[in-house]
C-alpha positions in Angstrom: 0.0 0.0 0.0 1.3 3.4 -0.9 0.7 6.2 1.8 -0.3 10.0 0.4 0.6 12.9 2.4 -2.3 15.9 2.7 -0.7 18.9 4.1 -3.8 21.2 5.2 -2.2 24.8 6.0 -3.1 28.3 6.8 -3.4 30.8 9.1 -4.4 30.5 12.7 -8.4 30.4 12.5 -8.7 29.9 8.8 -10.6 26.7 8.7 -7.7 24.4 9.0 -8.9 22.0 11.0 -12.4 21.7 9.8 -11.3 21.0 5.8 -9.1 18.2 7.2 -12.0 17.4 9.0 -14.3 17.1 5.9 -11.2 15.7 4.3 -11.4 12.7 6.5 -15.3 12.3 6.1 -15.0 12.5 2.4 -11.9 9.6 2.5 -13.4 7.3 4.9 -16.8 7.1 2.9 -15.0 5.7 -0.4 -13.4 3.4 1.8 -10.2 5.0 2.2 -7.9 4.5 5.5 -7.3 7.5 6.5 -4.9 8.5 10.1 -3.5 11.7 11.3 -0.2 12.1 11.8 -0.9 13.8 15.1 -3.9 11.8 16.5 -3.5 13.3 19.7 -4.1 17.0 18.2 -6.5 16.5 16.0 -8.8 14.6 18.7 -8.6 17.9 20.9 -9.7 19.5 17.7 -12.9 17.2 17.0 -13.3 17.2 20.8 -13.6 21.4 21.3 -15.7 21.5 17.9 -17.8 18.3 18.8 -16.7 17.5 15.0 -19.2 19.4 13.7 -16.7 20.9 11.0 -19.9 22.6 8.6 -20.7 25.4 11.3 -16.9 26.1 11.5 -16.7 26.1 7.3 -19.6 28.5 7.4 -17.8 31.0 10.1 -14.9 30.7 7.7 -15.6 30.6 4.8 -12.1 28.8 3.7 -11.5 28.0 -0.1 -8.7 25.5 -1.3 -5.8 25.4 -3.5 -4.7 22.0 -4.3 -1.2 21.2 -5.0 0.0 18.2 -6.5 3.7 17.2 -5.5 5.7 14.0 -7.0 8.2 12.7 -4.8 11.2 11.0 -5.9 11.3 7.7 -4.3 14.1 6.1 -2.4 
């Protein structure tokens, strides 16, 4: 299995959190594993919104630039 990196960034209180929030719903529901590589900060996240990451897109209104990036391998 190959792994795919998804770097989600911004500035503080941009939406950050809930796009890789929605990012997580969207993967999981075509079946696709999906792990953060800090477990331990995103669950604080999902625990202080109650993972309700829609009302947090609608206060932020964020929009998304997506960047492919190929990566030699070793």
């Amino acid at each position: 299995m190959s792994e795919i990196t998804v770097t989600v960034s911004g500035p503080v209180g941009c939406g950050k959190s809930s796009i890789a929030g929605e990012i997580e719903i969207a993967l999981k529901a075509i079946g696709v594993p999906v792990r953060f590589a800090d477990e331990k900060e995103m669950r604080s996240e999902k625990n202080m919104t109650g993972a309700d990451w829609t009302g947090y897109l609608e206060m932020y209104k964020p929009s998304v630039v997506i960047v492919e990036q190929i990566i030699a391998a070793k």
